[in-house]
C-alpha positions as CSV (number, residue, x, y, z in Angstrom):
1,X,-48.9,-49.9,-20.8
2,X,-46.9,-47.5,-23.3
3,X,-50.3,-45.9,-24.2
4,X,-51.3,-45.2,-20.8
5,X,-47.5,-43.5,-20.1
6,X,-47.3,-41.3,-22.9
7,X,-50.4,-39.3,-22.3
8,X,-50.0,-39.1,-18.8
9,X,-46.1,-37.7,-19.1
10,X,-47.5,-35.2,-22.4
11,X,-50.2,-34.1,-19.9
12,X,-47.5,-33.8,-16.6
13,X,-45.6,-31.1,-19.4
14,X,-49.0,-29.2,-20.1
15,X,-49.7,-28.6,-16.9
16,X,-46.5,-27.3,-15.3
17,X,-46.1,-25.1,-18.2
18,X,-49.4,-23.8,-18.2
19,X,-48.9,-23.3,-14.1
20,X,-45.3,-21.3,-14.6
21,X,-47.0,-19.1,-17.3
22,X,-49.7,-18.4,-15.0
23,X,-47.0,-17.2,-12.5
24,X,-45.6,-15.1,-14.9
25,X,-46.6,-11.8,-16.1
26,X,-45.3,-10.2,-19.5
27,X,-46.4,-6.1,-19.8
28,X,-47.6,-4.9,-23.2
29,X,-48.3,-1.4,-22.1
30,X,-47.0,1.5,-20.3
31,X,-50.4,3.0,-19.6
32,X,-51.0,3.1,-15.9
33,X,-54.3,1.0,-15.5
34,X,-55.7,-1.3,-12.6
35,X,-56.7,-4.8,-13.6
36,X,-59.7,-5.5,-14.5
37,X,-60.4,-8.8,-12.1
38,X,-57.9,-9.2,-9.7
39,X,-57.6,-13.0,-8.9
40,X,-58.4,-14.8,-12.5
41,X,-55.0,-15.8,-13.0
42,X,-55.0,-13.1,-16.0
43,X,-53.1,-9.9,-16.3
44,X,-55.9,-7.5,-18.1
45,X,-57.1,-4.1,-17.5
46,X,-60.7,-2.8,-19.4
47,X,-59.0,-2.7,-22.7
48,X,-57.8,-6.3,-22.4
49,X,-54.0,-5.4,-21.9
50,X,-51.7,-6.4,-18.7
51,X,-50.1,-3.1,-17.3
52,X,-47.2,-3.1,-14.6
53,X,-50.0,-2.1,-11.8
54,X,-52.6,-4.8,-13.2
55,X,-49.6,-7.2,-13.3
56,X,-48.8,-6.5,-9.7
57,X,-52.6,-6.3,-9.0
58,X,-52.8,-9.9,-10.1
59,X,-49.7,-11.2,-8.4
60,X,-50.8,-10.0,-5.2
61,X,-54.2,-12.0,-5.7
62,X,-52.5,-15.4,-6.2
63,X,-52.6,-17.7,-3.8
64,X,-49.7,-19.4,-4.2
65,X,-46.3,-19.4,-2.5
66,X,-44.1,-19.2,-5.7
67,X,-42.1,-16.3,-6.8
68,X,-44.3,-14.3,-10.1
69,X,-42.6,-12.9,-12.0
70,X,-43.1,-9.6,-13.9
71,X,-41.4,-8.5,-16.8
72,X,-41.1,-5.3,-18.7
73,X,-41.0,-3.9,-22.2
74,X,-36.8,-3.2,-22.6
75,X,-36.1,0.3,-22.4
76,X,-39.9,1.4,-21.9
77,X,-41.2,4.0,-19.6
78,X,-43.7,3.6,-17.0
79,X,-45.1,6.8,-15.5
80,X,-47.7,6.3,-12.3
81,X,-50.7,8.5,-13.1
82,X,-53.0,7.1,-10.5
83,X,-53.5,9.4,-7.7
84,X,-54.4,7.8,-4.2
85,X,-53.1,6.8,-0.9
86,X,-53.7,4.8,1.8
87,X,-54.7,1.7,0.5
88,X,-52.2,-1.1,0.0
89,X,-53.9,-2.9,-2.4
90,X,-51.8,-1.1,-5.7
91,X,-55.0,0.6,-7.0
92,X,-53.7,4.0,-6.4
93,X,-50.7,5.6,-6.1
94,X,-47.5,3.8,-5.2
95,X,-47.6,0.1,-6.3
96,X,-48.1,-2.4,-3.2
97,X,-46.5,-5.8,-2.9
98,X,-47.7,-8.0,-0.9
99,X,-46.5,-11.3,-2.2
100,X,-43.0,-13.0,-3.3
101,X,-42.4,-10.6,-7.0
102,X,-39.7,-10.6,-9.5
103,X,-39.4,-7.4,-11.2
104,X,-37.5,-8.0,-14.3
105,X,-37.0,-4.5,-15.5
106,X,-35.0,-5.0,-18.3
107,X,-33.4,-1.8,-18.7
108,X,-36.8,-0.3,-18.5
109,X,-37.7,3.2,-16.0
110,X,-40.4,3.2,-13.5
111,X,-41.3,7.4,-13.0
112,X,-43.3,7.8,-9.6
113,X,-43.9,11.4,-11.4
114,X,-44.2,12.8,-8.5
115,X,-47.1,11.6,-7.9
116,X,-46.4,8.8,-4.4
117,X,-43.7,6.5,-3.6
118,X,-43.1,4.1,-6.8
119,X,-42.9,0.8,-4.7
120,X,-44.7,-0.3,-1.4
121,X,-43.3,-3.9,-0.3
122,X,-46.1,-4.6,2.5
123,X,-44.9,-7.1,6.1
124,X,-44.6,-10.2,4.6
125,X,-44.3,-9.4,1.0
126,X,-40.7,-9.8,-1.4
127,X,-39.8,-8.2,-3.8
128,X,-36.8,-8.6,-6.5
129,X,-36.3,-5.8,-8.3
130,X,-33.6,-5.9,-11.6
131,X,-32.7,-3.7,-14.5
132,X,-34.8,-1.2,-13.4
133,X,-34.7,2.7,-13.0
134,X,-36.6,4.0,-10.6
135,X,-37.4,7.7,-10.6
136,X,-38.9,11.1,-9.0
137,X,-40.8,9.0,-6.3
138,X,-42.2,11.7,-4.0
139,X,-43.7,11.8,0.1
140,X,-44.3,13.6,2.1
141,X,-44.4,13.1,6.4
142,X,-43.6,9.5,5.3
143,X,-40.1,7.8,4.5
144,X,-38.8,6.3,1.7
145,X,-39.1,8.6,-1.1
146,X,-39.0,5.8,-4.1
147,X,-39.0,2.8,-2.4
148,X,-40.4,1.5,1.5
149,X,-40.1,-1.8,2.4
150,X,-41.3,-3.8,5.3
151,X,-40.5,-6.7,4.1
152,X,-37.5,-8.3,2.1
153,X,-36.3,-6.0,-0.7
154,X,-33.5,-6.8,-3.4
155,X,-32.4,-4.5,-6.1
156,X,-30.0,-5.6,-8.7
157,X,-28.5,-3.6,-11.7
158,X,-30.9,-0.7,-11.0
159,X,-30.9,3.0,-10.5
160,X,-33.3,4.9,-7.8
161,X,-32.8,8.8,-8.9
162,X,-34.4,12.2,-8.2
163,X,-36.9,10.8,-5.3
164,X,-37.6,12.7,-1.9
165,X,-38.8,12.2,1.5
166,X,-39.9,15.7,3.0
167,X,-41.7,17.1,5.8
168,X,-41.4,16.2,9.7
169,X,-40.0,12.7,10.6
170,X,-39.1,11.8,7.1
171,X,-35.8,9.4,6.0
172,X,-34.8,7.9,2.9
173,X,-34.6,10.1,0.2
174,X,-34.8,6.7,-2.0
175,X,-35.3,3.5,-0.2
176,X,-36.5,3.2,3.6
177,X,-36.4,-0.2,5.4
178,X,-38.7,-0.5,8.4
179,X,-37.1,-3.2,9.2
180,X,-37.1,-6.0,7.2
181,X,-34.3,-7.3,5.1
182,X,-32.6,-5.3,2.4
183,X,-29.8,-6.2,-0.3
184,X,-28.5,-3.5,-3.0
185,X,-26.5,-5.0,-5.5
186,X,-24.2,-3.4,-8.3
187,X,-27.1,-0.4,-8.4
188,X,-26.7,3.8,-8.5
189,X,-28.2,5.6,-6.0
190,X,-27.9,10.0,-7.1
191,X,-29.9,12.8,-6.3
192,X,-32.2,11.4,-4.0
193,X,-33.1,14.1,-0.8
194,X,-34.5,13.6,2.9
195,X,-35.6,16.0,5.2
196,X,-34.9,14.2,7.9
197,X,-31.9,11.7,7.8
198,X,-30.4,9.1,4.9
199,X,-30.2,11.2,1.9
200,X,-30.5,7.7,-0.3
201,X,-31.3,5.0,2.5
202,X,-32.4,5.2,5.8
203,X,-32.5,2.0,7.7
204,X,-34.8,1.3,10.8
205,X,-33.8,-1.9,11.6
206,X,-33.5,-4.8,10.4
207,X,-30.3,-6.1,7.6
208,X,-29.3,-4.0,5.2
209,X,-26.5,-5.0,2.5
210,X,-24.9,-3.1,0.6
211,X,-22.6,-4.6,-2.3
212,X,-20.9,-3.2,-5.4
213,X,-23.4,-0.1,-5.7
214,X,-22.7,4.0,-6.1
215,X,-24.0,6.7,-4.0
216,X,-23.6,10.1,-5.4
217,X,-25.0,13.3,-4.7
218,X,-27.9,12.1,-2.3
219,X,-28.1,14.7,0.6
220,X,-30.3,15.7,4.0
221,X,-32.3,18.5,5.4
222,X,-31.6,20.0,8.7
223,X,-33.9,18.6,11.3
224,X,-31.5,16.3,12.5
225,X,-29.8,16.5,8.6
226,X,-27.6,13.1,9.4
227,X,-26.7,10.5,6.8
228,X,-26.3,12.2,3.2
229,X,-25.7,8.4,1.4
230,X,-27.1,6.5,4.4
231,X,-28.5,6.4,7.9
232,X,-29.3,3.7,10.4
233,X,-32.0,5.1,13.4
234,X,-32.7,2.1,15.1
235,X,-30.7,-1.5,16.4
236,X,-30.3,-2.8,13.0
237,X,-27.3,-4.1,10.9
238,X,-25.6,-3.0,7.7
239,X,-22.8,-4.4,5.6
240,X,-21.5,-2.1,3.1
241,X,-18.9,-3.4,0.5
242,X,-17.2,-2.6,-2.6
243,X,-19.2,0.5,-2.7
244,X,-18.6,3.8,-3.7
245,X,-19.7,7.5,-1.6
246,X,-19.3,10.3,-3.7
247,X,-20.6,14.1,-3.0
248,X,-23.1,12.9,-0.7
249,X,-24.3,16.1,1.8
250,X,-25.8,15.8,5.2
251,X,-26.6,19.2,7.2
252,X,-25.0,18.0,10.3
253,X,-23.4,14.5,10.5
254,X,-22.1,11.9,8.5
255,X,-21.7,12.9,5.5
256,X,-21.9,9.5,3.6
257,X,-22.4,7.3,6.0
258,X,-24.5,7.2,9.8
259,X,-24.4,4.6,12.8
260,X,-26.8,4.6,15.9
261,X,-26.0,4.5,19.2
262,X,-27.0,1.2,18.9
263,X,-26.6,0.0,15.1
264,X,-23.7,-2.6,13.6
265,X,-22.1,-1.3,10.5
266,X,-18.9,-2.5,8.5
267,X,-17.6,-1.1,6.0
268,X,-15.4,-3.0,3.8
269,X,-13.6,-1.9,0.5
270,X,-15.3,1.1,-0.3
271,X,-14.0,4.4,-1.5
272,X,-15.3,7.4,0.5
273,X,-14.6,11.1,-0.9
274,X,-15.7,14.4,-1.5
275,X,-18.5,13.7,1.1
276,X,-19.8,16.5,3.3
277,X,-21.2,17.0,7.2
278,X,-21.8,20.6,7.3
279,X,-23.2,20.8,11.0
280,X,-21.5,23.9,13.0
281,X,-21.6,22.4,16.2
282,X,-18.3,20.8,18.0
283,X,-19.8,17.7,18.0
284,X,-21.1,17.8,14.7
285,X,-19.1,16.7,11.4
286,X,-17.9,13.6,10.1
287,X,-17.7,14.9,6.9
288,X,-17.5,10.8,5.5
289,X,-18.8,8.3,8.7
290,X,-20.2,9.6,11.8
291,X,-20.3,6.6,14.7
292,X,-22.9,7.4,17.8
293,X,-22.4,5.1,19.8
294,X,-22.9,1.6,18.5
295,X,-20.3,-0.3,16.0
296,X,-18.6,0.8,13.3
297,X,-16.1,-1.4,11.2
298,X,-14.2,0.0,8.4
299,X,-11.2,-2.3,6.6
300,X,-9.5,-1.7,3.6
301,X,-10.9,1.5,2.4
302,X,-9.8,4.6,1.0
303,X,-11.6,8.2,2.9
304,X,-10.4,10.8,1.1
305,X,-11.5,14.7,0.1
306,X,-14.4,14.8,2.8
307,X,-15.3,17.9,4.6
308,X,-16.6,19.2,8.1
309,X,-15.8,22.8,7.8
310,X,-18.9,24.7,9.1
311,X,-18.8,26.5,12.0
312,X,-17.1,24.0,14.7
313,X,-17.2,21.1,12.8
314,X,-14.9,18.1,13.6
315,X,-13.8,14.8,12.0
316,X,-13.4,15.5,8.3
317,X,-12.9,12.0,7.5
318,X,-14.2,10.0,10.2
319,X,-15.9,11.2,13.7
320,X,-16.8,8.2,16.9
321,X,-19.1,10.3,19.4
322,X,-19.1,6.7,21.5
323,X,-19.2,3.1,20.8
324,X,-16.7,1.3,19.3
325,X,-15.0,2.6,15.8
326,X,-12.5,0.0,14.4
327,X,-10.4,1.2,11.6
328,X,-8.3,-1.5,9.6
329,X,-5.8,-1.8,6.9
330,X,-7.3,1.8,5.1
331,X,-6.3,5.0,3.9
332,X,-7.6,7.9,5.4
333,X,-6.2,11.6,3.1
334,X,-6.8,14.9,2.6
335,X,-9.9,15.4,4.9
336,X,-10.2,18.3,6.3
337,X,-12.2,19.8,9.6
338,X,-12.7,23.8,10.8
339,X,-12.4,22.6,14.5
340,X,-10.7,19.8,15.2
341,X,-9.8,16.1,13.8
342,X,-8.8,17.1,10.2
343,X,-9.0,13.2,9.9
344,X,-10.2,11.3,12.4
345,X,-12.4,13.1,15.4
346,X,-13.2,11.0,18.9
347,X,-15.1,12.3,21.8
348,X,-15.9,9.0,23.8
349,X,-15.8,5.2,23.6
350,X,-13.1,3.1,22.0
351,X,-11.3,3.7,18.5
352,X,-9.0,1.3,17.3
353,X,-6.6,2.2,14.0
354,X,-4.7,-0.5,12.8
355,X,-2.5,-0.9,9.8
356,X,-3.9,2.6,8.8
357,X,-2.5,5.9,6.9
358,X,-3.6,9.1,7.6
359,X,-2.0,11.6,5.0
360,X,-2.4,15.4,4.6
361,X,-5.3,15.3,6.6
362,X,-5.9,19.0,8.2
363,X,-7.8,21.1,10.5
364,X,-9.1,25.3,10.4
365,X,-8.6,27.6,12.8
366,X,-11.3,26.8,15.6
367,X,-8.9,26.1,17.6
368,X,-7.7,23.9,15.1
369,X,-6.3,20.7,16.7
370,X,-5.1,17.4,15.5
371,X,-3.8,17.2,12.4
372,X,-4.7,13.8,11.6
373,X,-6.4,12.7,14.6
374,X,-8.4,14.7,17.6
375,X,-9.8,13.4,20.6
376,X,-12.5,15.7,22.7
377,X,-13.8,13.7,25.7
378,X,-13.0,10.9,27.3
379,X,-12.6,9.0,24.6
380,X,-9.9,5.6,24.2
381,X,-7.5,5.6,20.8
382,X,-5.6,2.6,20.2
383,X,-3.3,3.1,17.2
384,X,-1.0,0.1,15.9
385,X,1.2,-0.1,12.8
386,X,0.0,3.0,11.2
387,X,1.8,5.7,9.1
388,X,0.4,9.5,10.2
389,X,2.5,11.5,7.4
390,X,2.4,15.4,6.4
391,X,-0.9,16.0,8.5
392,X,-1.3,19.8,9.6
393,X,-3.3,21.5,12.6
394,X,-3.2,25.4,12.8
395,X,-2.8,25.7,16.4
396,X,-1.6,21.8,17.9
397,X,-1.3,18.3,17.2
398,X,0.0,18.3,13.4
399,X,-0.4,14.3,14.0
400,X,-2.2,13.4,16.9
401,X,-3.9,15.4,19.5
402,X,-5.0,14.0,23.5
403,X,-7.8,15.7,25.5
404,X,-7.1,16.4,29.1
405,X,-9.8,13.2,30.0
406,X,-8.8,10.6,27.1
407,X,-6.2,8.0,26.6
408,X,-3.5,7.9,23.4
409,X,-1.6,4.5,22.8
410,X,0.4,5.0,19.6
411,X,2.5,1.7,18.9
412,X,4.3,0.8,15.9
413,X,4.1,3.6,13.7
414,X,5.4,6.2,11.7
415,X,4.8,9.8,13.0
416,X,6.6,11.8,9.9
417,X,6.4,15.3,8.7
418,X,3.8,16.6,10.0
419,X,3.2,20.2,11.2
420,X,1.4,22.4,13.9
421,X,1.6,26.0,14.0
422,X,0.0,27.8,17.3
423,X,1.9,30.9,18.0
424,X,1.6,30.2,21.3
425,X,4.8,29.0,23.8
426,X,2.6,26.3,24.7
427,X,1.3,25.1,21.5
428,X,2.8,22.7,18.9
429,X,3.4,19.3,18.9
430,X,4.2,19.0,15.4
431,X,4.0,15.1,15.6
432,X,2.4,14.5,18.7
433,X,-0.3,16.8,21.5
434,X,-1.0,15.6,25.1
435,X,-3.5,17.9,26.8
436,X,-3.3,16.5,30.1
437,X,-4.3,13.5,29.1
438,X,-2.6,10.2,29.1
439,X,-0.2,9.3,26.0
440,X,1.6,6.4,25.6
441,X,4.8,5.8,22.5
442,X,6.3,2.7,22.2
443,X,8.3,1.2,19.2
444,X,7.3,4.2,17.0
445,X,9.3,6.5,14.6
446,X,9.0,10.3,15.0
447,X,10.6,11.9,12.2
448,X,10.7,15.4,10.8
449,X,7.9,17.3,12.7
450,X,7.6,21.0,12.4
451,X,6.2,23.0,15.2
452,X,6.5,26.2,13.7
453,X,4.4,28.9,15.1
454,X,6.1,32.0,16.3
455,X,6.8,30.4,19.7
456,X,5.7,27.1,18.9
457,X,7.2,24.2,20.9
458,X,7.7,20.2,20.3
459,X,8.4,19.3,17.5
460,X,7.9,15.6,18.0
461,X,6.1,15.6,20.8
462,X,4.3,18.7,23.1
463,X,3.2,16.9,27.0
464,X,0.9,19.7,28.6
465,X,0.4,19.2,31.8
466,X,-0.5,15.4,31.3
467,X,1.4,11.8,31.5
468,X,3.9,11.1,28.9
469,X,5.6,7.5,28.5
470,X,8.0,7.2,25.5
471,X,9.4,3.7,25.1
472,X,12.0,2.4,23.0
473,X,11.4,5.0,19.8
474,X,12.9,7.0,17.8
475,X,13.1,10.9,17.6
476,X,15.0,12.1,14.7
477,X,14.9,15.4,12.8
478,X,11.8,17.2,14.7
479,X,12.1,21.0,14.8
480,X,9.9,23.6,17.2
481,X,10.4,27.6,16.9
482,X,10.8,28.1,20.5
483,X,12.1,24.9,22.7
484,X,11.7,21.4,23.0
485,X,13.2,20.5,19.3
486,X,12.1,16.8,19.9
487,X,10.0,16.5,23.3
488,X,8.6,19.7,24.9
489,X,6.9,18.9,28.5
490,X,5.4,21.9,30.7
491,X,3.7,20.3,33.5
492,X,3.0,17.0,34.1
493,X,4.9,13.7,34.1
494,X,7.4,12.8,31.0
495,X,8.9,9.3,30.8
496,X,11.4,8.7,28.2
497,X,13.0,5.0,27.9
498,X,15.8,3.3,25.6
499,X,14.4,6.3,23.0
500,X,17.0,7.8,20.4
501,X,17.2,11.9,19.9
502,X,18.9,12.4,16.8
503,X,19.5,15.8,15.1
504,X,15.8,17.6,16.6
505,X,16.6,21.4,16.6
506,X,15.1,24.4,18.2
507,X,14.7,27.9,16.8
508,X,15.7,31.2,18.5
509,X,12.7,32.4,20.5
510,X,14.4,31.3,22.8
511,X,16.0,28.5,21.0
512,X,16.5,26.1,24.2
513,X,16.3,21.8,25.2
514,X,17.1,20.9,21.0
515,X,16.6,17.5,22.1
516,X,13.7,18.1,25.1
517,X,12.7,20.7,27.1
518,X,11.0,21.3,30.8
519,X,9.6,24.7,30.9
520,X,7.5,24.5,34.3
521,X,7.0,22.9,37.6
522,X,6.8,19.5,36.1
523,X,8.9,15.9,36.0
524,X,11.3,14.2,33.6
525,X,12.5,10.8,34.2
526,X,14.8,9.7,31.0
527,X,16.3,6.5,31.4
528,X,18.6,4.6,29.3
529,X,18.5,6.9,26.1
530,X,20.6,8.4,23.5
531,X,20.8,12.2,22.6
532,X,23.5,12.9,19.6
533,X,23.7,15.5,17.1
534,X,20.6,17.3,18.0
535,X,20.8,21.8,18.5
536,X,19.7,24.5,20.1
537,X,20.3,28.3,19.2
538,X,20.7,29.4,22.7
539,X,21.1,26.4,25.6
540,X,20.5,23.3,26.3
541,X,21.4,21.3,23.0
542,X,20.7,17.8,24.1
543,X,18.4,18.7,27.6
544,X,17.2,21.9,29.2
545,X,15.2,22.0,32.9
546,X,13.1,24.6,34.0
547,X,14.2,26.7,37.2
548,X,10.9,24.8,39.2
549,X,10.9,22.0,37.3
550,X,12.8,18.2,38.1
551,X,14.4,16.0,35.4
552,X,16.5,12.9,36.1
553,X,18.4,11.6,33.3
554,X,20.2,8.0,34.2
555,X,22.1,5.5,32.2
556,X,21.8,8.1,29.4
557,X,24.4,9.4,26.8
558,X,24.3,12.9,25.5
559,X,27.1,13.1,22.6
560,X,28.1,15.8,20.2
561,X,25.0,17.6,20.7
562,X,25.1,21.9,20.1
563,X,24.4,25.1,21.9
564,X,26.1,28.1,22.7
565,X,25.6,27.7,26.4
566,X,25.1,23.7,27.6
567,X,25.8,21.7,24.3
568,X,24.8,18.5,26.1
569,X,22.8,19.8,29.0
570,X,21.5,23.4,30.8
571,X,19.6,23.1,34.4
572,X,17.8,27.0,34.8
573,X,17.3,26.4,38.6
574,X,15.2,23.5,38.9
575,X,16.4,19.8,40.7
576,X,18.6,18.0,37.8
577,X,20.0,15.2,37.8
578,X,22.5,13.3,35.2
579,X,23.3,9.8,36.0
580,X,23.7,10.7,39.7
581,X,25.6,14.2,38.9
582,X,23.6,17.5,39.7
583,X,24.5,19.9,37.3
């Protein structure tokens, strides 16, 4: 009986080694040679030696289900020398996998030469790719520059460089997936181009995870020109995290990062600067993530340094044309925009910041509104527990700007030191711009906002003409050239509850309402509040109504506030009304 076991367990050993080394292919040469009978089970070109394309050759002519595996000479360079296309058998050209491959590089470079695409990963094939540089792949009126994959594609520890996707319709400077499934792990993508959109990836459809991986200096054509580090076109999903977006350039949108209209995207702990969208039109921009419409999540990350200053470009940081953008626990800082939203730019659908800073964020001159934030259309903004500090807009909104059709809920948060400078009487809001709009303030802090254009107004706040509600804040230290030291309304409908005015000032053109001003036909209602210390250089320290306009201040104390004429409260004309007295 122990005769009979030991050959058959020495014999069991044989063959599964002999089967895993007939899986597994070791290149001896960096010549770029076919093989020379695909399906024997043997890796050999003419001269009897197993080259990276006879290798894959081979793999792709095994019938079984098992992963081969390919490895490379360390540190060796294989150039593609073949020219061919439009077979997908890896004779020609770029290198075709149709099976399950692991493609242990080990530290070795694959140079397309210009020649094709490097790697083809057909419907149904995998491939593994590690320790590998891929370089200078080259198409043209196709996608994916270096790498296309229908299939399932996983790079680890590897570089894709210097690869392009031109001509009409093309994507993905470096890698396009068509829709299959594609991970990037603790890899650099730099210097890849694409004519059309995703300056380093373009994604169909499909999954597409991201982890732990560097995009740097990937950029876009014009024709759309969206996307420099990455683009999604189609209904797929894409997980980006711990990444980095550096220098990446796209000629109209997104800058680093694109969403369709009907794409998922998060965006988790990844740093995002000196990313560019250099589109001209209004809608154009978001110098680091451009939302269209579908889902975008971004949490814990830091967007700083990005740029959409061409022409009208808006949203240096950040721009939601529709959908849903949600914004978490991140740092948004020292974006800038030529139009509008220095930081943040909305035009429709819903935008939630929560738990968020935006910090010396700023906006041009065209017209140059909202400082940190900017909404266009009909867009919904939702911001909770956020600090807006030291933002700037040249004309209004040093903070946060409202368009005549959207909605503004700030709750929670800091509004502090940030400035707006229009020249105009009704421009301003050095904290805070409603443009007919609706705005709602509850529970926040408005602190040392400047309005200070020559006769800039509002220093906290500026209400033009749409609904106001301030609820249980605080104003404190806000400062306008003209009138309205804290709250400057001109039309409209202003409601101010259990809110604190304390020391706001106006300057002396004309210098009036140091806590809040009415200057046309519109309404105050202030209920319950507190005005103290706060100044104006002509009238109306602590309140000042227009000579058409109606205010009605009840169960509110104005104490120790400063003007030449009215230290507490001036009435120009207009119907005025302090806890039941008409003054």
């Amino acid at each position: 009986m122990k005769k009979l076991t030991l050959p058959l367990a020495v014999l069991s050993a044989t063959l599964a080694t002999s089967l895993l080394q007939a899986q597994t292919f070791q290149v001896n040469t960096t010549a770029d040679t076919v093989d020379a009978n695909p399906g024997d089970g043997v890796c050999a070109d003419a001269n009897g030696e197993c080259s990276l394309r006879a290798a894959i050759q081979e793999a792709n002519a095994l019938t079984s289900s098992n992963q081969i595996r390919i490895r490379l000479q360390p540190g060796a360079c294989y150039m593609l020398t073949l020219a061919g296309a439009g077979e997908d058998g890896a004779m020609t050209g770029d290198l075709d996998v149709a099976v399950d491959i692991l493609l242990d590089g080990r530290g070795a470079k694959l140079d397309a030469n210009g020649l094709d695409r490097a790697l083809d990963v057909l419907a149904g094939g995998a491939l593994r790719v590690s320790r590998l540089h891929v370089t200078k792949g080259s198409v043209v009126a196709e996608s994916g520059g270096a790498i296309r994959s229908a299939g399932s594609l996983k790079i680890v520890r590897s570089q894709v460089t210097m690869s392009s996707a031109t001509g009409a319709g093309a994507s993905g400077g470096a890698i396009f997936n068509a829709g299959g499934l594609l991970q990037v792990r603790n890899c650099e993508m730099s210097g890849n181009h694409a004519d059309r959109a995703g300056g380093a990836i373009e994604a169909n459809a499909g999954d597409t995870s991201l982890r732990r991986s560097e995009f740097v200096d990937n950029d876009t054509g014009a024709t759309p020109g969206n996307g420099g580090g990455l683009h999604l076109t189609g209904a797929g999903n894409v997980d980006v995290v711990d990444c980095t977006f550096e220098g990446n350039l796209a000629a109209r949108e997104g800058g680093a990062l694109w969403n369709s209209g009907s794409g998922t995207m998060t965006v988790n702990r990844c740093d995002i600067f000196a990313n560019e969208a250099t589109g001209i039109a209004a809608h154009d921009g978001g110098g680091g993530l451009f939302n269209d419409g579908g889902s975008m999540w971004v949490v814990s990350c830091n967007i700083w340094g990005n740029l959409a200053t061409s022409g009208s470009g808006s949203g240096g940081g950040l721009f939601n044309n529709a959908g849903m953008m949600h914004i978490d626990a991140s740092t948004i800082s020292n974006n800038i925009s030529n139009r509008a939203g220095g930081g943040v730019e909305v035009v429709g659908g819903l935008t939630m910041l929560a738990a968020t800073t935006m910090h010396a964020n700023a906006t041009g001159s065209s017209p140059g509104n909202g400082g940190a934030l900017h909404i266009s259309g009909p867009g919904v903004v939702e911001v909770s527990r956020c600090r807006v500090i030291a933002n700037t807009a040249i004309a209004e909104g040093g903070g946060l700007w409202c368009s005549a059709v959207g909605t503004l809920t700030v709750h929670g948060s800091l509004i502090v030191d940030n400035i707006a400078s229009g020249d105009a009487a009704d421009q301003g809001g050095g904290g805070l711009f409603n443009d007919g709009g609706t705005l709602d303030v509850s529970l926040c802090l408005i602190d040392g906002n400047v309005a200070d254009g020559a006769s800039g107004s509002g220093g906290g706040i500026l209400n033009n003409a749409g609904e106001l509600a301030v609820n249980h804040a605080w104003l404190r230290n806000n400062w306008s050239n003209r009138a309205g030291g804290g709250i400057e309304a001109n039309v409209g409908m202003t409601t101010v509850s259990r809110t604190y005015f304390l020391g706001n000032l106006t300057g002396n053109t004309p210098g009036n309402g140091g806590g809040l001003h009415l200057t046309g036909a519109g309404n105050v209602d202030v209920h319950r509040s507190i005005f103290l210390f706060n100044s104006a250089d002509n009238e109306g320290g602590g309140l000042w109504n227009s000579s058409t306009g109606t205010m009605t201040a009840t169960f509110t104390i104005l104490f120790l506030n400063s003007s030449p004429i009215g230290p507490n409260a001036f009435n120009d004309g207009g119907t005025f009304l302090l806890n039941g007295n008409s003054i």
